[in-house]
N, C-alpha and C positions, 0 to 999 in steps of 0.2 A: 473400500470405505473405511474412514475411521472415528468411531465413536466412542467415547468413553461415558461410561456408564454414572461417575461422580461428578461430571466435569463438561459445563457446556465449552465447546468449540466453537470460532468463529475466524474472520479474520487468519491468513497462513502466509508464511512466504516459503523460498525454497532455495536449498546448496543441492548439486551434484559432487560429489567429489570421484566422481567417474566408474563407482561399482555401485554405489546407494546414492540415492535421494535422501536428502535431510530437512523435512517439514518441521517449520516453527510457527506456532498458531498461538494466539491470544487465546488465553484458557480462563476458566471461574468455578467455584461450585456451582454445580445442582442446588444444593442447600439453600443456596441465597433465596429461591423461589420468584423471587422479581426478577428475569433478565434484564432489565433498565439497572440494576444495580452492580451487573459484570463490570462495566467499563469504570468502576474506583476501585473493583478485587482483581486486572488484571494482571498475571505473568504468564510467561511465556514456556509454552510447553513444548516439545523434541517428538519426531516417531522417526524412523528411519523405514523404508521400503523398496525395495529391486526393480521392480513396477508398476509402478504408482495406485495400485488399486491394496495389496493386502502388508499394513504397515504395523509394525514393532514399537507399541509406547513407551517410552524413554523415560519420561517423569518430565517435571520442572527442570527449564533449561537456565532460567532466568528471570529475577524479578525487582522489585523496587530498590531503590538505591536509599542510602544514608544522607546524599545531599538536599538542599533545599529545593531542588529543582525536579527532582525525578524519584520523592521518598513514599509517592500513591500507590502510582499503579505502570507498568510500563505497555504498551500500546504498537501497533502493527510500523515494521521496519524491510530491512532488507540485508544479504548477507552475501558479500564478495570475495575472492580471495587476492592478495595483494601480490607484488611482484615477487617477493619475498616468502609466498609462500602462507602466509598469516591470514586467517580466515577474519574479517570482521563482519562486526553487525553494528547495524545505524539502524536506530529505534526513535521511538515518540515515547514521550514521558509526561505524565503528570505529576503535581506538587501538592501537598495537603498546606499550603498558605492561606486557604480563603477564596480561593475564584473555581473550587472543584473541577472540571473537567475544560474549563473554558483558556486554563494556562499550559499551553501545548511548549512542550521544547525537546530537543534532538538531542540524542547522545552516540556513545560510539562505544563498543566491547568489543576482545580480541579471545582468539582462541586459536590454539594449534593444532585441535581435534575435531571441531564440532562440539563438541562435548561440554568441555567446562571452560567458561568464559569470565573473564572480565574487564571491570569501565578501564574506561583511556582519558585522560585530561580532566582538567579541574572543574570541567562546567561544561553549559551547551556546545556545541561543534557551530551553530551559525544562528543567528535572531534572525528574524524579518526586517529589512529594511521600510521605512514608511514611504521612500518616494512611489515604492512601488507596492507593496501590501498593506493589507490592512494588519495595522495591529492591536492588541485589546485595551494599550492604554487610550488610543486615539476612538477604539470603537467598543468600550465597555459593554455594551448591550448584545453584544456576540462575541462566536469564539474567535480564541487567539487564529486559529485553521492553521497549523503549521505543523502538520503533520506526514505521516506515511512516505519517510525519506527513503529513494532509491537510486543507487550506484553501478553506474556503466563504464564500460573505460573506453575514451575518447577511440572512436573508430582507422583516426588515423595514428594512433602511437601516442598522443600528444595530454598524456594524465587523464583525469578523469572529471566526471561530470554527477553532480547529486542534484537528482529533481523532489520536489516538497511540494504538497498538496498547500494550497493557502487560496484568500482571497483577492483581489485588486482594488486596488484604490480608486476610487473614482466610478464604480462598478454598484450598479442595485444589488441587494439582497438576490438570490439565488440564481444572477445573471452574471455574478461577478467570481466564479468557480476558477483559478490559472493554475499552471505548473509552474512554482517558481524554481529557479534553475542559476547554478552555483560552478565554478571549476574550480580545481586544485590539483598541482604537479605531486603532491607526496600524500593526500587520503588525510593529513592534519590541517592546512590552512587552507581556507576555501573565501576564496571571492566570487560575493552575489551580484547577481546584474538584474535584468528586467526577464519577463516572464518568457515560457516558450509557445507562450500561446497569449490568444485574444479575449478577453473576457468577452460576455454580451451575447453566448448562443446558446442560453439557455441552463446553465450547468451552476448551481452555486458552491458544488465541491465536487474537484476529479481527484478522487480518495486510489488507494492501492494502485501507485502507477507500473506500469510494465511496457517500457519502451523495449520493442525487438523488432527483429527484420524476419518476417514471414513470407517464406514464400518470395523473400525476391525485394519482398517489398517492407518500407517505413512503417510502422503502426505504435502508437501506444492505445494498449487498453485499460482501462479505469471502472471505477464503481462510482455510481450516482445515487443516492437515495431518490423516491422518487418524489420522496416533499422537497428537495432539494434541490428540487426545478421547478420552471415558469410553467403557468399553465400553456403557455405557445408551445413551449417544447414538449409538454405530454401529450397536447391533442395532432402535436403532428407525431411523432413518433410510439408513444404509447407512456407507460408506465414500468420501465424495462430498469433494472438494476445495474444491465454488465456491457457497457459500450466504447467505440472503441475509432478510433482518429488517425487517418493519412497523416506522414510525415515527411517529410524532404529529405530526411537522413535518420538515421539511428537515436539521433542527440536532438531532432526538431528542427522548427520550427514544426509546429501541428496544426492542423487545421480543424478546429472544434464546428467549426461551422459544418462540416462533411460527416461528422460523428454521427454513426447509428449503432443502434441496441443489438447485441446480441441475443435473437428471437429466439433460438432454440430453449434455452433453459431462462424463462422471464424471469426466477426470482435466483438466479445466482450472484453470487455479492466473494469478492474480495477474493476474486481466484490468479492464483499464480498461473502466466504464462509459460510452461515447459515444452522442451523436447523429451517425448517418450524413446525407448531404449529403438525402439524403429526409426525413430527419426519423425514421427509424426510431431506436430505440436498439438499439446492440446493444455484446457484448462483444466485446474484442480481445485476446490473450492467448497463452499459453503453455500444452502440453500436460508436466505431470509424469509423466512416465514413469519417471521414474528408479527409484522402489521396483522396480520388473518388468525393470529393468537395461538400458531403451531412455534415450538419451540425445539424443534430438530438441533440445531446448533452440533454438526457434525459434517465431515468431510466429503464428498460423493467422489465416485468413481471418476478418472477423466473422462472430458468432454470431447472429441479431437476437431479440431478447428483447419478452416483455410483463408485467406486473402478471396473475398469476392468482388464481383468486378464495380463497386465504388470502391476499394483499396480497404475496408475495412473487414471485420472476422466474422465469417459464416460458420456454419456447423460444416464438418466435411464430411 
């Protein structure tokens, strides 16, 4: 477990660099006393761990930028390492312009260590298109949703692939949840296409993506609030935080319609997908308790998980 005693935790992703694990979690004061108010004080905090349960805190790895686009607070990402050797992280950033939390945009930092990082280029890494997403000039009265950007490298050799939480166009409020989904041969220029999923099955945000092959098989897992679904989808499935979707390959197409909840742990929210040092996969993550007014806001022990026979993550 990791807890810090000034500092709520939420929100994590994860590097192995093949002898440690390197967790980066969205951090805030304690102090603040409103957690509603973490998501404008966040950066991003480092532990490192051999086994994913007893972790070494690092401090601050990373936090708001200078430019207009990303001078708030910076927001839940993902961290690769490139051919080259070069560890990057693709984050979510907000801007203090005037639209608070509602103006999401993507950026990119580099590192050689883990350790000490920084930005790459003069601005966001990619906008939303509007044929296919929503975005907040066209839909003021919601958020931008373009966030929780993650990078995999194209399964067959062929560059690489960056999936972003957003909404769809043409799509009702909490029915209209896609992965939008991007390629690019060098991890700088990225061309966006249409989504790798369907809107309409109930989901208005698939937040903390983690496309992997478990077990043999396609799967991406995500986090859903559960106000952030249709009442059809909570009275069929429940009120579940951590669920998770068949895919045809590593990269998608997904099948949201076949999506179930992760039952074992109902309030886990924003858990990275790993292989522990056995080989198990399991989650690592965060307990939401805050609707019930407990503010834990701290890492738990992994979960270890398996492919059950609808193709999605059981407890194992």
């Amino acid at each position: 477990m990791l807890r810090l005693e000034h500092e709520w935790i939420w929100d994590s992703w994860m590097a192995d660099d093949g002898l440690l694990y390197h967790l980066f979690f969205l951090k805030a004061p304690r102090a603040l006393a409103d957690p509603g108010l973490r998501h404008v004080a966040a950066t991003v905090g480092h532990a490192t761990s051999s086994d994913l349960v007893e972790w070494t805190y690092l401090g601050e790895a990373f936090g708001a930028g200078t430019a207009d686009w990303d001078d708030l607070a910076v927001w839940t990402g993902s961290v690769i390492r490139d051919d080259d050797g070069l560890w990057r992280m693709f984050y979510t950033a907000v801007n203090s312009q005037g639209r608070g939390v509602k103006d999401q945009r993507l950026g990119v930092a580099v590192s050689e260590d883990l350790h000490t990082w920084r930005r790459v280029g003069e601005g966001p890494v990619i906008r939303p298109d509007p044929r296919w997403y929503k975005t907040l000039a066209e839909f003021p009265e919601a958020s931008e949703t373009w966030r929780d950007p993650t990078v995999v490298r194209d399964p067959g050799g062929d560059g690489w692939h960056l999936f972003v939480t957003a909404r769809a166009v043409g799509a009702a409020p909490n029915d209209d949840g896609v992965i939008a989904h991007a390629r690019s041969h060098d991890l700088v220029t990225w061309e966006l296409g249409p989504p790798a999923c369907e809107p309409g099955h109930g989901f208005g945000q698939l937040e903390v993506l983690q496309p992997r092959v478990v077990d043999g098989a396609p799967v991406v897992a995500f986090t859903c609030h559960p106000q952030e679904m249709t009442p059809q989808r909570i009275a069929a499935d429940g009120d579940y935080s951590t669920w998770s979707a068949p895919g045809e390959t590593l990269v998608g197409p997904w099948d949201m319609g076949r999506a179930e909840p992760f039952r074992a742990v109902p309030r886990l929210f924003a858990a990275p997908l790993v292989r522990d040092r056995a080989g198990r996969w399991v989650f690592v993550g965060f307990l939401n308790q805050e609707p019930e007014g407990i503010h834990s806001f701290e890492i738990i022990d992994p979960v270890p998980v398996r492919i059950g026979p609808n193709g999605t993550l059981v407890e194992a």
